[in-house]
Short mmCIF file of the C-alpha atoms (twelve columns), coordinates in Angstrom:
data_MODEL
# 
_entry.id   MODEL 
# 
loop_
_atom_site.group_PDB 
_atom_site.id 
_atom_site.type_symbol 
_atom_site.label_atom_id 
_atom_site.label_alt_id 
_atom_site.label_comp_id 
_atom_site.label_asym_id 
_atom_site.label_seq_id 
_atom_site.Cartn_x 
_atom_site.Cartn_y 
_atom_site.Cartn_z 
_atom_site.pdbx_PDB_model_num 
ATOM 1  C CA . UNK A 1  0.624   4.127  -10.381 1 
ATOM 2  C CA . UNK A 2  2.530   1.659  -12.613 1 
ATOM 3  C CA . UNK A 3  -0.638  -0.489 -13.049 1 
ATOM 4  C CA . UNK A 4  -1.947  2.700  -14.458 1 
ATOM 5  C CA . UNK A 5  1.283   3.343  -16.466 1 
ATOM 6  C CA . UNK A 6  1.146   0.132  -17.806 1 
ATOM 7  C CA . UNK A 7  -2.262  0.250  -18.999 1 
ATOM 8  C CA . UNK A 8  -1.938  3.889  -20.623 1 
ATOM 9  C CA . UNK A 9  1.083   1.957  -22.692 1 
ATOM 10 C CA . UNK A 10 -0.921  -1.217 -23.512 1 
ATOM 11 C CA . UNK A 11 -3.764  1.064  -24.717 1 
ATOM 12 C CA . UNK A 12 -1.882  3.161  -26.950 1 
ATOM 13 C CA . UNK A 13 -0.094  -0.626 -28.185 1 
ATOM 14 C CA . UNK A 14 -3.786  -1.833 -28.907 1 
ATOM 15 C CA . UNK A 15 -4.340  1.799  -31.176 1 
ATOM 16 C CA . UNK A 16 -1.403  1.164  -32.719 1 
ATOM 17 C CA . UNK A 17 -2.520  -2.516 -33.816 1 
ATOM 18 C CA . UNK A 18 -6.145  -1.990 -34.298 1 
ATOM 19 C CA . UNK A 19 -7.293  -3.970 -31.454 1 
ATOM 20 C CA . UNK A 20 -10.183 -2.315 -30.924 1 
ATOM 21 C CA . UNK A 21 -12.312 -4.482 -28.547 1 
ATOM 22 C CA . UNK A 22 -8.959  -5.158 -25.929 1 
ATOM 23 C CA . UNK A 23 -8.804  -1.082 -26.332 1 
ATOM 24 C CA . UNK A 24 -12.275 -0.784 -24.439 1 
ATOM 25 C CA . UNK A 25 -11.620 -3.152 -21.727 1 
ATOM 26 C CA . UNK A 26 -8.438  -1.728 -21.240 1 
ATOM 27 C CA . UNK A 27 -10.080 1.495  -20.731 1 
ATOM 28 C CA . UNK A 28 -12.275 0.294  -18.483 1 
ATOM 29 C CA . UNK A 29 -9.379  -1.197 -16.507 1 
ATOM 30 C CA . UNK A 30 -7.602  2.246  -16.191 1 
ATOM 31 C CA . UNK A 31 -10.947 4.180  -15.165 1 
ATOM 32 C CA . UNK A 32 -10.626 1.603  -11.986 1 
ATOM 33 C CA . UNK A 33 -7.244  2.329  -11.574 1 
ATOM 34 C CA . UNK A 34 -7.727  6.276  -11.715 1 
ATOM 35 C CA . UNK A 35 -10.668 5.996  -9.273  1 
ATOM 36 C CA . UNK A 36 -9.156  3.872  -6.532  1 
ATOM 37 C CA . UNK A 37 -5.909  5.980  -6.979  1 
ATOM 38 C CA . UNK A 38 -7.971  8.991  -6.162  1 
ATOM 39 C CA . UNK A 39 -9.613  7.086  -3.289  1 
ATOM 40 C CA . UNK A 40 -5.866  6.859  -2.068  1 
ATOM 41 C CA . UNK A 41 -4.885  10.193 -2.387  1 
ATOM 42 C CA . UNK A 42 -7.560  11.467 -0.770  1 
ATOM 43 C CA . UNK A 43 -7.397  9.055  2.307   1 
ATOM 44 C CA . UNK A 44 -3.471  9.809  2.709   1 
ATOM 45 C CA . UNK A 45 -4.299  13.802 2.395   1 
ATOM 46 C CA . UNK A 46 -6.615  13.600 5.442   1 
ATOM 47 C CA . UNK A 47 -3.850  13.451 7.583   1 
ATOM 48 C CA . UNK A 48 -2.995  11.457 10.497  1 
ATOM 49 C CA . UNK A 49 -5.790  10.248 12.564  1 
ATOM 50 C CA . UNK A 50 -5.842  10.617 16.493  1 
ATOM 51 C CA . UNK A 51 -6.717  7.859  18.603  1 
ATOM 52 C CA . UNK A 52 -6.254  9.021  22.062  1 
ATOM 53 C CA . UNK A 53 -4.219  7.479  25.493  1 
ATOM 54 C CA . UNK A 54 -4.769  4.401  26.030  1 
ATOM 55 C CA . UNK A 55 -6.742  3.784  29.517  1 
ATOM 56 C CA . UNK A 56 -6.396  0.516  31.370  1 
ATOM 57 C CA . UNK A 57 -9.753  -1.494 31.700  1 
ATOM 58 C CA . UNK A 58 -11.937 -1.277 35.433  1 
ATOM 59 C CA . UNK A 59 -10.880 -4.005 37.283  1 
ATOM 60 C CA . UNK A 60 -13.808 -6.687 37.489  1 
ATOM 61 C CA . UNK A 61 -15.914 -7.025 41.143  1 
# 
C-alpha cells in the first residue's frame, strides 16, 4: 500500500511538472499495484485454510 501511495504522489508530481510520458508509465505502474493488492485482499478474505491431522506413514513390508 505505500508502493501505491508513493506512486499516486509521484503521479500527481509528474502533472504538476508536465512530465507527461513518466505520467503514463507511472500509471501503468499503479494499475499493477491496485491489481495485485486486490489479489491480496481477496486471498487473506478467504479465510484460514484447513489442512487436516496429520497421520503417520504405513510402515514399509
Amino acid at each position: 500500500m505505500e508502493i501505491r501511495d508513493n506512486l499516486v504522489d509521484r503521479i500527481a508530481e509528474a502533472e504538476q511538472e508536465g512530465w507527461l510520458g513518466e505520467i503514463e508509465g507511472l500509471r501503468v505502474s499503479l494499475a499493477g499495484a491496485e491489481s495485485k493488492i486486490s489479489q491480496i485482499d481477496s486471498a487473506a478474505s478467504a479465510g484460514p485454510i484447513l489442512l487436516g491431522m496429520p497421520m503417520p506413514r504405513p510402515a514399509s513390508p
